[in-house]
TORDO-679987 format. One record per residue (C-alpha): residue in three letters; x, y, z. Coordinates in Angstrom, 2 decimals, padded with zeros to 5 digits. Each point is the difference from the previous one (the first is absolute). Layout:
BEGIN
SITE  Ala  X  Y  Z;
...
//
This chain:
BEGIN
SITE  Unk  081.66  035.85  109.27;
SITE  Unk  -002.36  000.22  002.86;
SITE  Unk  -002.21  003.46  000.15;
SITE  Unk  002.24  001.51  003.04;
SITE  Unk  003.17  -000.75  -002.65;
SITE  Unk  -002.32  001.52  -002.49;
SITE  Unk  -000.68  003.08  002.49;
SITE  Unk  003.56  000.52  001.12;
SITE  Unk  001.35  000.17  -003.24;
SITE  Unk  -002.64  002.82  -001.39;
SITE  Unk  000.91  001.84  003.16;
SITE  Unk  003.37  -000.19  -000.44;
SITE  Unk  -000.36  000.87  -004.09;
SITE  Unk  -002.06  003.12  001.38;
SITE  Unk  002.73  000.83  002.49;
SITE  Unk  002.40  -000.33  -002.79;
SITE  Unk  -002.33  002.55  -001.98;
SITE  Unk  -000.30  002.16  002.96;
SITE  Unk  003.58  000.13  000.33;
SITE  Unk  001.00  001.46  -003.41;
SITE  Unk  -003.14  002.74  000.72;
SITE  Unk  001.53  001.01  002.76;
SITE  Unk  003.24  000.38  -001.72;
SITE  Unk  -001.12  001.70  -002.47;
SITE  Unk  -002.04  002.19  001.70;
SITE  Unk  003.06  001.19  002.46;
SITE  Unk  002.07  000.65  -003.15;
SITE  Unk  -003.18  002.22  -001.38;
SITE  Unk  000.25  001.61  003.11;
SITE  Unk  003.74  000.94  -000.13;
SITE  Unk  -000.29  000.76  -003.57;
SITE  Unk  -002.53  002.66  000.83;
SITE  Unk  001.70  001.48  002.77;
SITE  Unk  002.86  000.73  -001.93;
SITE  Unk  -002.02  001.55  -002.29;
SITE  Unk  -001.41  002.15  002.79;
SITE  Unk  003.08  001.25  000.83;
SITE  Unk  001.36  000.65  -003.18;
SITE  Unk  -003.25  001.91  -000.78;
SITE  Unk  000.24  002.40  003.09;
SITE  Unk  004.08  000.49  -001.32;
SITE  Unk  -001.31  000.85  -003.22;
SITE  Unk  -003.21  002.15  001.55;
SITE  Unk  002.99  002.04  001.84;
SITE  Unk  001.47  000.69  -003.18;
SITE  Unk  -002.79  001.21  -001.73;
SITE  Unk  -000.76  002.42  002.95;
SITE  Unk  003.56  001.27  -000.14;
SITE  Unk  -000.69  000.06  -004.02;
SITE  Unk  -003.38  001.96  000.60;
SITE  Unk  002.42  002.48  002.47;
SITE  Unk  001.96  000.93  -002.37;
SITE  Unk  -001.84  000.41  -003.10;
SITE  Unk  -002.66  002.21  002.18;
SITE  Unk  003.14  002.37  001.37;
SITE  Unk  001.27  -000.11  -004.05;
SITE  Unk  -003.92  000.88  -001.41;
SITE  Unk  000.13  003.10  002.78;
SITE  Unk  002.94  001.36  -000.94;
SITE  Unk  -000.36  -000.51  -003.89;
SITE  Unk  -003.57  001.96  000.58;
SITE  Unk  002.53  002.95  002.14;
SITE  Unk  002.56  000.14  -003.24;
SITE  Unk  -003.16  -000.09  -002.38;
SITE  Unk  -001.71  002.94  001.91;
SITE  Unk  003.53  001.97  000.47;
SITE  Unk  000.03  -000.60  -003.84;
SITE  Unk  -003.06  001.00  -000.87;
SITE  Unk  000.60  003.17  002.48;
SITE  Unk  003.38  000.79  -001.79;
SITE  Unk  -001.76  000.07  -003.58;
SITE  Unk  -002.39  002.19  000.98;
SITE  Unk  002.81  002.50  001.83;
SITE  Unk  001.78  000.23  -003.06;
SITE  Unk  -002.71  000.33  -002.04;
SITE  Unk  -001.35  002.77  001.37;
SITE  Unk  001.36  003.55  -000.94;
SITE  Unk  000.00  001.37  003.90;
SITE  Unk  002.24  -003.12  001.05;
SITE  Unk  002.18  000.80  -003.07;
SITE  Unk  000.15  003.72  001.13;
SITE  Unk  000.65  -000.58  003.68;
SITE  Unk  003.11  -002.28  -001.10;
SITE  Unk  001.10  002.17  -002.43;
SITE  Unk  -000.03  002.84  003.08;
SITE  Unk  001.72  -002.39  002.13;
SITE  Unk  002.75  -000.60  -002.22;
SITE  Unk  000.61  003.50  -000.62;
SITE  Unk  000.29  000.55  003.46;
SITE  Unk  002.15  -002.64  001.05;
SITE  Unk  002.20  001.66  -003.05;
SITE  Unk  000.29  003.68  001.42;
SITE  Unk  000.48  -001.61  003.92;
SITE  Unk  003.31  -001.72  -001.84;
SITE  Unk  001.06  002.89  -001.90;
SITE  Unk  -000.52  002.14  002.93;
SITE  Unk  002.00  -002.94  002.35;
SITE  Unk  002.76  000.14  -003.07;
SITE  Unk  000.39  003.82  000.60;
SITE  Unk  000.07  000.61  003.29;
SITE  Unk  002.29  -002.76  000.94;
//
């Protein structure tokens, strides 16, 4: 084999080489896009996620302070006294209602 033989051949063995980079490199490529977009799908989700759980902390703190309001109400004598009132009030307005009609 004469040196240009010798020459053409490495060039074509590197363009060989070259070839299955390339190859390789554009499947690397699609590989990560897909990932890209399946990433910003899954990003979505979480944000939608994150939504959620934020609106479901607020209104669990709401209940938990209506609670905490609610034990305190009925465990203090003047809220047990102004119900007590109220109910024998709304008794006499029905009694009342009961005679007169």
């Amino acid at each position: 084999m004469t040196q240009q033989q010798i020459l053409e051949h490495g060039i074509a063995a590197q363009d060989e080489q070259l070839a299955i980079l390339s190859h390789s490199l554009t499947r690397t490529n699609q590989m990560a896009n897909m990932m890209n977009s399946e990433l910003g799908v899954q990003n979505k989700i979480i944000g939608n996620l994150q939504t959620k759980v934020d609106n479901t902390d607020l209104r669990i703190r709401i209940a938990t302070q209506q609670t905490k309001t609610l034990i305190k109400v009925t465990k203090d004598n003047k809220g047990l006294c102004c119900m007590l009132l109220l109910i024998i009030a709304l008794f006499c307005v029905l009694v009342l209602l009961i005679v007169y009609l």
